[in-house]
Every structure is written in structure tokens, then in C-alpha cells.
Backbone as a printed PyTorch tensor [residue, N CA C, xyz], in Angstrom:
tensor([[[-27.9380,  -2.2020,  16.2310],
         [-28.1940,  -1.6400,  14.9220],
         [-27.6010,  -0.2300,  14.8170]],

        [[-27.4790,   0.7930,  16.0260],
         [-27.2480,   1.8490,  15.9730],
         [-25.5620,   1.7440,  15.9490]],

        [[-24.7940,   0.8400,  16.5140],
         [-23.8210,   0.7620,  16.3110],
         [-22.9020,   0.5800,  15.1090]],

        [[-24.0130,  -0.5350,  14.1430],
         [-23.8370,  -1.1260,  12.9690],
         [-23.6800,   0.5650,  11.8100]],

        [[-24.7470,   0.9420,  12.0110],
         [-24.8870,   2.3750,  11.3980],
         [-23.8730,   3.3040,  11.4560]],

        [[-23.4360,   3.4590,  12.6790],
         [-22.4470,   4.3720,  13.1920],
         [-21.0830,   3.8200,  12.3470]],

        [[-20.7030,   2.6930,  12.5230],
         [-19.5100,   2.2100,  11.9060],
         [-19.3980,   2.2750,  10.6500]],

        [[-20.8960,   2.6090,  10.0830],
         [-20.9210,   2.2030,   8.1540],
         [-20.8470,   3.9110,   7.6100]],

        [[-21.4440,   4.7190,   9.1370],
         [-20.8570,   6.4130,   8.4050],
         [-19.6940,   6.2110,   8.5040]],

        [[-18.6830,   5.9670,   9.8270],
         [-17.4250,   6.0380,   9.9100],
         [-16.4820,   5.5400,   8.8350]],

        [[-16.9570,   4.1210,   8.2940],
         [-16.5790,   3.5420,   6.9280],
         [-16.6040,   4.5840,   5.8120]],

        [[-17.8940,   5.1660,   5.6860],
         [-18.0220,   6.2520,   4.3020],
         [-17.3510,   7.0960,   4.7340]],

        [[-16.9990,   7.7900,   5.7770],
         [-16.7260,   8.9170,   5.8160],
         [-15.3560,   8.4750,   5.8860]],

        [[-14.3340,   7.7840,   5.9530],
         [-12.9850,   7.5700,   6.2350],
         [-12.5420,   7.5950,   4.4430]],

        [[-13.4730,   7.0100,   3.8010],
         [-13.3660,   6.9900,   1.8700],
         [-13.4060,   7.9440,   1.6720]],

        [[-14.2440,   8.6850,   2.0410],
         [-14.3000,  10.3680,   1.1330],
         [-13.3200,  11.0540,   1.7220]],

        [[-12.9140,  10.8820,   3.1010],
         [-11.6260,  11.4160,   3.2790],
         [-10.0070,  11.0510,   2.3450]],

        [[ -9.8620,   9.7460,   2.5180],
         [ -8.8650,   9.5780,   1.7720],
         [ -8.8570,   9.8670,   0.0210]],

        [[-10.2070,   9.9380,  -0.5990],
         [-10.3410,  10.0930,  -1.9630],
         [-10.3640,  11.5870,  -1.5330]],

        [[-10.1350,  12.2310,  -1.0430],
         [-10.7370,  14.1230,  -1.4110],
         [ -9.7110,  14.4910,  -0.2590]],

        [[ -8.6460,  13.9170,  -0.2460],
         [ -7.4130,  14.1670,   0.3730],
         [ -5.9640,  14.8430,  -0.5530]],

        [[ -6.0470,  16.1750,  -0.9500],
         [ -5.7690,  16.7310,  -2.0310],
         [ -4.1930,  16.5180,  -1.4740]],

        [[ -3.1880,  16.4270,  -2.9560],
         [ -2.3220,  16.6650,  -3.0870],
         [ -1.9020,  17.9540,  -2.7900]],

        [[ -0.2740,  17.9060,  -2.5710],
         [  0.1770,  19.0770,  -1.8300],
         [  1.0200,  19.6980,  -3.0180]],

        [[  1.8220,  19.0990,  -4.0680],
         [  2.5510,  19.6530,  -4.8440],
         [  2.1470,  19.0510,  -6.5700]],

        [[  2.8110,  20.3520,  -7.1820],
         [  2.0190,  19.6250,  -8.6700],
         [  2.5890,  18.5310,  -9.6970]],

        [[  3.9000,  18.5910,  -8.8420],
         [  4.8030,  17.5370,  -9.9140],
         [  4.3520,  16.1680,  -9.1150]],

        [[  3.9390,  15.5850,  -7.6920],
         [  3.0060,  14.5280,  -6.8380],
         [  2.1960,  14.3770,  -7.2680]],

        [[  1.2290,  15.3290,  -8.0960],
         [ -0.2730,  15.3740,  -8.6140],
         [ -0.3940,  13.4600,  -8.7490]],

        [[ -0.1010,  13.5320, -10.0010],
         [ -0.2320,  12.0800, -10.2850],
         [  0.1580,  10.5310,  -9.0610]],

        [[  1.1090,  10.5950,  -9.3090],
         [  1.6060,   9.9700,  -8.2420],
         [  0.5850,   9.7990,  -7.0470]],

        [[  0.5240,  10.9520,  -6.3910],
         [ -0.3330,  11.2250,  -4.7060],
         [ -1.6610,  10.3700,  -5.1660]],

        [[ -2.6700,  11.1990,  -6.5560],
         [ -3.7440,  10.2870,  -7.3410],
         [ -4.0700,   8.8380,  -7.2370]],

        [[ -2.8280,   8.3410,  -7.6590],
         [ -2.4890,   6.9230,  -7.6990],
         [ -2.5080,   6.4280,  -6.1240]],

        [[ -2.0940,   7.0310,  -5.8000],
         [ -1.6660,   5.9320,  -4.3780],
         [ -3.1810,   6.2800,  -3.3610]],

        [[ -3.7490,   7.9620,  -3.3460],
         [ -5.2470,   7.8700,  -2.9440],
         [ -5.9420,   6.7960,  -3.6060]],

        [[ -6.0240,   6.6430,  -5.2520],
         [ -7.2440,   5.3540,  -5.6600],
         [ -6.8380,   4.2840,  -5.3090]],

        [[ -5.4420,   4.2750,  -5.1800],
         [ -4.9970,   2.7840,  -4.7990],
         [ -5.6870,   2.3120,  -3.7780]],

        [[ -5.1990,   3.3140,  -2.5260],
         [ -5.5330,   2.9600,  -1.3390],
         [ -7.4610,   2.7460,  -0.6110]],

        [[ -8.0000,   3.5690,  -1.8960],
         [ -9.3320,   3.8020,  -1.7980],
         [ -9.8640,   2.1870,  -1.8370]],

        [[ -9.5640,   1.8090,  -3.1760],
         [ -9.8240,   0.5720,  -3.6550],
         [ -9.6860,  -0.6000,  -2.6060]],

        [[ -8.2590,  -0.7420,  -1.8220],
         [ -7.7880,  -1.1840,  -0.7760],
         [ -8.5900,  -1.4230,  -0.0190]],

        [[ -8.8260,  -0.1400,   0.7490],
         [ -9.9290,  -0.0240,   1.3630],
         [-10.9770,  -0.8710,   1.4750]],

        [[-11.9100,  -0.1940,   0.6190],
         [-13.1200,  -0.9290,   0.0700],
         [-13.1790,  -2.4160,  -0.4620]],

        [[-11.9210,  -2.9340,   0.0310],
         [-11.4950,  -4.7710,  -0.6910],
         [-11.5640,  -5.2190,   0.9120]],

        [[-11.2110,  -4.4270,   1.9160],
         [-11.3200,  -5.2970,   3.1080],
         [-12.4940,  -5.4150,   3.6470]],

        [[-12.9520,  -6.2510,   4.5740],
         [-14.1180,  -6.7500,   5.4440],
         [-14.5020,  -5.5270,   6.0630]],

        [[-15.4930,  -5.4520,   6.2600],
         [-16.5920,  -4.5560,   7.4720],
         [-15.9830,  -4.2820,   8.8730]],

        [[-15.5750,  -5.7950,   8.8080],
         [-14.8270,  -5.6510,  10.8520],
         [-13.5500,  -4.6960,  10.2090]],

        [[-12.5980,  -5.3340,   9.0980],
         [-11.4600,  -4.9430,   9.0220],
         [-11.4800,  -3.3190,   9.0480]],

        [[-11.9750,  -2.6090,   8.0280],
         [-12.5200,  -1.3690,   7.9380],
         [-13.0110,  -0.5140,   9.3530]],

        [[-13.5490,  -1.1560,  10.3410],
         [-14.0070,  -0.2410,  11.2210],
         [-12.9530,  -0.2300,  12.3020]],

        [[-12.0880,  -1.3200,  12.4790],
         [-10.9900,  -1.6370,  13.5390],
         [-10.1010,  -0.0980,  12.7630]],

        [[ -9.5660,   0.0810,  11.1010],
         [ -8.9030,   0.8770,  10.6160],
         [ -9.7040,   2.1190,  11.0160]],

        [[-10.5930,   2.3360,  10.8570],
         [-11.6140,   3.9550,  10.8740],
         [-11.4630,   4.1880,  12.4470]],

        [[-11.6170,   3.4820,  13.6220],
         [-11.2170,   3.6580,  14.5570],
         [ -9.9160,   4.3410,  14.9940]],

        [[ -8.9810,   3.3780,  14.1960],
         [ -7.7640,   4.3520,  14.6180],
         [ -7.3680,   5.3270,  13.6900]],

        [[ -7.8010,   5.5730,  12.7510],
         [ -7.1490,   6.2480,  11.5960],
         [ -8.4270,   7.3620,  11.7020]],

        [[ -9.3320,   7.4360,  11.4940],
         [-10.3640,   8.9730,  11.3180],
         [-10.9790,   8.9970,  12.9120]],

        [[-11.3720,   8.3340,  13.5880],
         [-12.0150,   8.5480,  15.1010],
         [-10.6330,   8.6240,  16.0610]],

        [[ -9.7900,   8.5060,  15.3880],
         [ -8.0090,   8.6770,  16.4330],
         [ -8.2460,   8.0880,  18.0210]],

        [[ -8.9490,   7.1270,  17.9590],
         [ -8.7930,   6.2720,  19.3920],
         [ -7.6800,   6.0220,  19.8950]],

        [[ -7.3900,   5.6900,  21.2440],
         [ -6.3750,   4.7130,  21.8710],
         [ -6.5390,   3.5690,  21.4210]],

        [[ -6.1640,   2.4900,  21.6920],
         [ -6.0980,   0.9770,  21.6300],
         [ -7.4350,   0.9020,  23.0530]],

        [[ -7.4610,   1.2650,  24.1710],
         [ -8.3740,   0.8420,  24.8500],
         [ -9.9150,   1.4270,  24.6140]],

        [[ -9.9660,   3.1420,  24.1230],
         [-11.1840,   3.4940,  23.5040],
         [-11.7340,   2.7490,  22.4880]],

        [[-10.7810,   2.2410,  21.5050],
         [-11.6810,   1.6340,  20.3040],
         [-11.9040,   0.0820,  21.1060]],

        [[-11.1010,  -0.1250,  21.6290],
         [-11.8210,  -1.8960,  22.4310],
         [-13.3130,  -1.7210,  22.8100]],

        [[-13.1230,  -0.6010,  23.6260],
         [-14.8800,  -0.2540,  24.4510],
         [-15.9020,   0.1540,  23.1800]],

        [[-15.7290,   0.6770,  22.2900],
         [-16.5950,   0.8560,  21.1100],
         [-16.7610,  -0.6240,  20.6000]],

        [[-15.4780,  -1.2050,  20.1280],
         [-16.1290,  -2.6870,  19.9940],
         [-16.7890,  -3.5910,  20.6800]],

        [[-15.9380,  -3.3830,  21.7840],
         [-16.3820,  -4.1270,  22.5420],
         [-16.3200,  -5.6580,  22.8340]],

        [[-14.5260,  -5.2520,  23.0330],
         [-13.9030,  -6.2860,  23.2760],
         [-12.4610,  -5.8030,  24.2500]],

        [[-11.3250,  -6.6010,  24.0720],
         [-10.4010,  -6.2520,  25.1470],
         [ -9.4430,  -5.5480,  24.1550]],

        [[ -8.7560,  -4.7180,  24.9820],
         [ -7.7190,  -3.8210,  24.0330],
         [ -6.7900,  -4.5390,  23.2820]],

        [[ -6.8170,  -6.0540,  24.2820],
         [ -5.6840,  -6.8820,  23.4990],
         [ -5.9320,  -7.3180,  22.0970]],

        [[ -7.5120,  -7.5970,  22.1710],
         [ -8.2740,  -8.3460,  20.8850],
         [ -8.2730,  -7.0910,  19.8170]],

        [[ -8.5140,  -6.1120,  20.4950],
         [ -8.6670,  -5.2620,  19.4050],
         [ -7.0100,  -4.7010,  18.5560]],

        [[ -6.1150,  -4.8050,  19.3430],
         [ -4.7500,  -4.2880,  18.7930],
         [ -4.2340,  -5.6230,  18.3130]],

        [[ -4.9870,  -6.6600,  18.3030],
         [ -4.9140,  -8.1870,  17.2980],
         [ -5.6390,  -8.1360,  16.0760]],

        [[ -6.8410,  -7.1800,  16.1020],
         [ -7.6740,  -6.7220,  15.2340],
         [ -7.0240,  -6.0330,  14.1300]],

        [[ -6.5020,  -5.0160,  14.9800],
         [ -5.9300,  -4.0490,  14.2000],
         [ -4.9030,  -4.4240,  13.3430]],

        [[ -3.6070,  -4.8560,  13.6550],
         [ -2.3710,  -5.3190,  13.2480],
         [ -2.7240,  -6.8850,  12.2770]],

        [[ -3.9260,  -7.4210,  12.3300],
         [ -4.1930,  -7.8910,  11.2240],
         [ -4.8320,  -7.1380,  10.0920]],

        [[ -5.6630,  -6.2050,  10.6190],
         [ -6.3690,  -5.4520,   9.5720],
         [ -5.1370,  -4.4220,   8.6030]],

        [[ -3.7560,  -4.4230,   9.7580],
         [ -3.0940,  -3.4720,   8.6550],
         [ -2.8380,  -4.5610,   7.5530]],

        [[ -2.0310,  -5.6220,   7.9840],
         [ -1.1640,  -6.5610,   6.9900],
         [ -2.3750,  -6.8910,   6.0230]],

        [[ -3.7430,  -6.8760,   6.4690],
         [ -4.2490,  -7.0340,   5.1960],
         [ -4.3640,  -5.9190,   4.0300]],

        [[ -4.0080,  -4.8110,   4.6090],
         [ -4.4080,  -3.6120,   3.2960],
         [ -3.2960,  -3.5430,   2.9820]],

        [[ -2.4630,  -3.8870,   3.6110],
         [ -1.0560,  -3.8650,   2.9850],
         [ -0.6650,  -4.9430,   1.8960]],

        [[ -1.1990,  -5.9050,   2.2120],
         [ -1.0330,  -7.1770,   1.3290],
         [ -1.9580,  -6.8150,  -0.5140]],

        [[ -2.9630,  -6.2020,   0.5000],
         [ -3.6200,  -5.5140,  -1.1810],
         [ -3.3050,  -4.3270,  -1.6690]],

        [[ -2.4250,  -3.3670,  -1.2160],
         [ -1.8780,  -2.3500,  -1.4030],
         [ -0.4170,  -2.8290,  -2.1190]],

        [[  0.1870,  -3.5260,  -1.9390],
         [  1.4000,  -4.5400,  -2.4510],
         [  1.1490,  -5.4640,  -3.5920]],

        [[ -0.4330,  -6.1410,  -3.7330],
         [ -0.7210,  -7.0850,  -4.3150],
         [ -1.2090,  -6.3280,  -5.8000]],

        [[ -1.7380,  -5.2800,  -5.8910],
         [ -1.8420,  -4.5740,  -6.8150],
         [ -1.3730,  -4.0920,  -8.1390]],

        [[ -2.0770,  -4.0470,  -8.9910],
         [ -1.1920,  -3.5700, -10.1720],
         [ -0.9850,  -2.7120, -10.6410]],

        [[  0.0580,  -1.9740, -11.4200],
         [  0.1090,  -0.7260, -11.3600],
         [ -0.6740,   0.1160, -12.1080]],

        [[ -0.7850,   1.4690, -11.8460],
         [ -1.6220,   2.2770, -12.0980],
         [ -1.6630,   1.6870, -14.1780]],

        [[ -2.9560,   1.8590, -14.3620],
         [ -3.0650,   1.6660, -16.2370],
         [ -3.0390,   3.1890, -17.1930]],

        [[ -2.9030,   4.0730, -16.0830],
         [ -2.8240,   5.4170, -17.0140],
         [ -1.5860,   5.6340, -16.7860]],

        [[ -0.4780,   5.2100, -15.9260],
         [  0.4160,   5.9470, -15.6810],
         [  1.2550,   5.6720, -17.2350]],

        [[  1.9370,   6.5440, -17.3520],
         [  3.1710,   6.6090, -18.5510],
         [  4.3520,   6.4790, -18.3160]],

        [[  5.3230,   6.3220, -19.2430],
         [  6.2520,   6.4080, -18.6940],
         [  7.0190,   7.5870, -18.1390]],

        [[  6.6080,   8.6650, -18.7650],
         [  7.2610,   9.8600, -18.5340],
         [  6.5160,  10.5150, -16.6160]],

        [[  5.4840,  10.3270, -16.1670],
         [  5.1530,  10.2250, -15.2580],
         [  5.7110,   9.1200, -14.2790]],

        [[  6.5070,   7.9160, -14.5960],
         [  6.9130,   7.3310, -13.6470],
         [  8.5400,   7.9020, -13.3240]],

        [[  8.7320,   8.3090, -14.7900],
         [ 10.4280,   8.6800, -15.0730],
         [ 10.5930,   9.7510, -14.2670]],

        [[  9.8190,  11.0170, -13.6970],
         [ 10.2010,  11.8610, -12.9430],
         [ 10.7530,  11.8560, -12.0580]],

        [[ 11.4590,  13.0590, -11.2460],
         [ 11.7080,  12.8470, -10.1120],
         [ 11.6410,  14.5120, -10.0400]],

        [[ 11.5370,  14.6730,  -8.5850],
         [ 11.4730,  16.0050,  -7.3970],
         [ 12.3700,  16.5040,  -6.7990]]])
């Protein structure tokens, strides 16, 4: 149970990171916006396992063999874990539609 817990802060806390992950320049503003909610949404569309295999390597910055021992499984299973868990946020990060506020004059830019 304490484990279960631990993984569901790591879950919240990996969201509020990527949503309150400020843009760096002001003409990106939008753009950067878009691709944080995108990815937020993303996020929050994959499974529990999928999500904590990602929070492992992405906000707790494990090895492949540290996050095995947190799961608690073999490094192999877990870097099978992982590399499915990307293609899935990727598949919904790809599968997505595009932003509904964007305009055209916001897509027309360039830097």
C-alpha cells in the first residue's frame, strides 16, 4: 500500500511538473502551452503501471536497474516496460488533435 501511495505522489507530482513547466521565450508562449497540455492530457490517458514506469525515469531519474528494484522486477522487464510505455504516449501524443484555440496566425509564425 505504501508503495501504491508513493507511486500515485510520484504520478501527481510528475503532472504538476510538466503543467507548471514555464516557457522560456515569448514568441513559444503558445506553442510550448500546447504541447505542455498536450502532453499533460497524454499523460493522464495512460495506465497507472504506464505512468509510474515514465515517473521513474523521467522525475525520480533512475537507472534501468534502480527503477526494476522499486518495481520490482528485472531490469529487462522493466526497460520492456518502459519502451512500451513510451510508444504509448507517443501514439497519443501523435493521435491527437490539434490545439482548438490555436489560430492561424499563431501557427503561421516562425522564430
Amino acid at each position: 500500500m505504501l508503495n501504491s501511495a508513493r507511486g500515485s505522489g510520484r504520478r501527481q507530482a510528475l503532472i504538476v511538473r510538466i503543467a507548471t513547466n514555464a516557457p522560456e521565450t515569448q514568441t513559444d508562449d503558445l506553442e510550448a502551452l500546447d504541447r505542455q497540455l498536450d502532453l499533460r492530457a497524454a499523460f493522464g490517458a495512460l495506465s497507472a503501471a504506464d505512468q509510474e514506469v515514465l515517473a521513474l525515469r523521467v522525475w525520480e531519474d533512475l537507472d534501468a536497474r534502480s527503477a526494476a528494484a522499486v518495481i520490482g522486477c528485472s531490469r529487462a522487464t522493466y526497460s520492456m516496460r518502459l519502451s512500451r510505455a513510451r510508444r504509448r504516449l507517443a501514439a497519443i501524443l501523435r493521435d491527437s488533435p490539434a490545439p482548438a484555440h490555436a489560430s492561424p496566425l499563431t501557427l503561421g509564425t516562425t522564430s
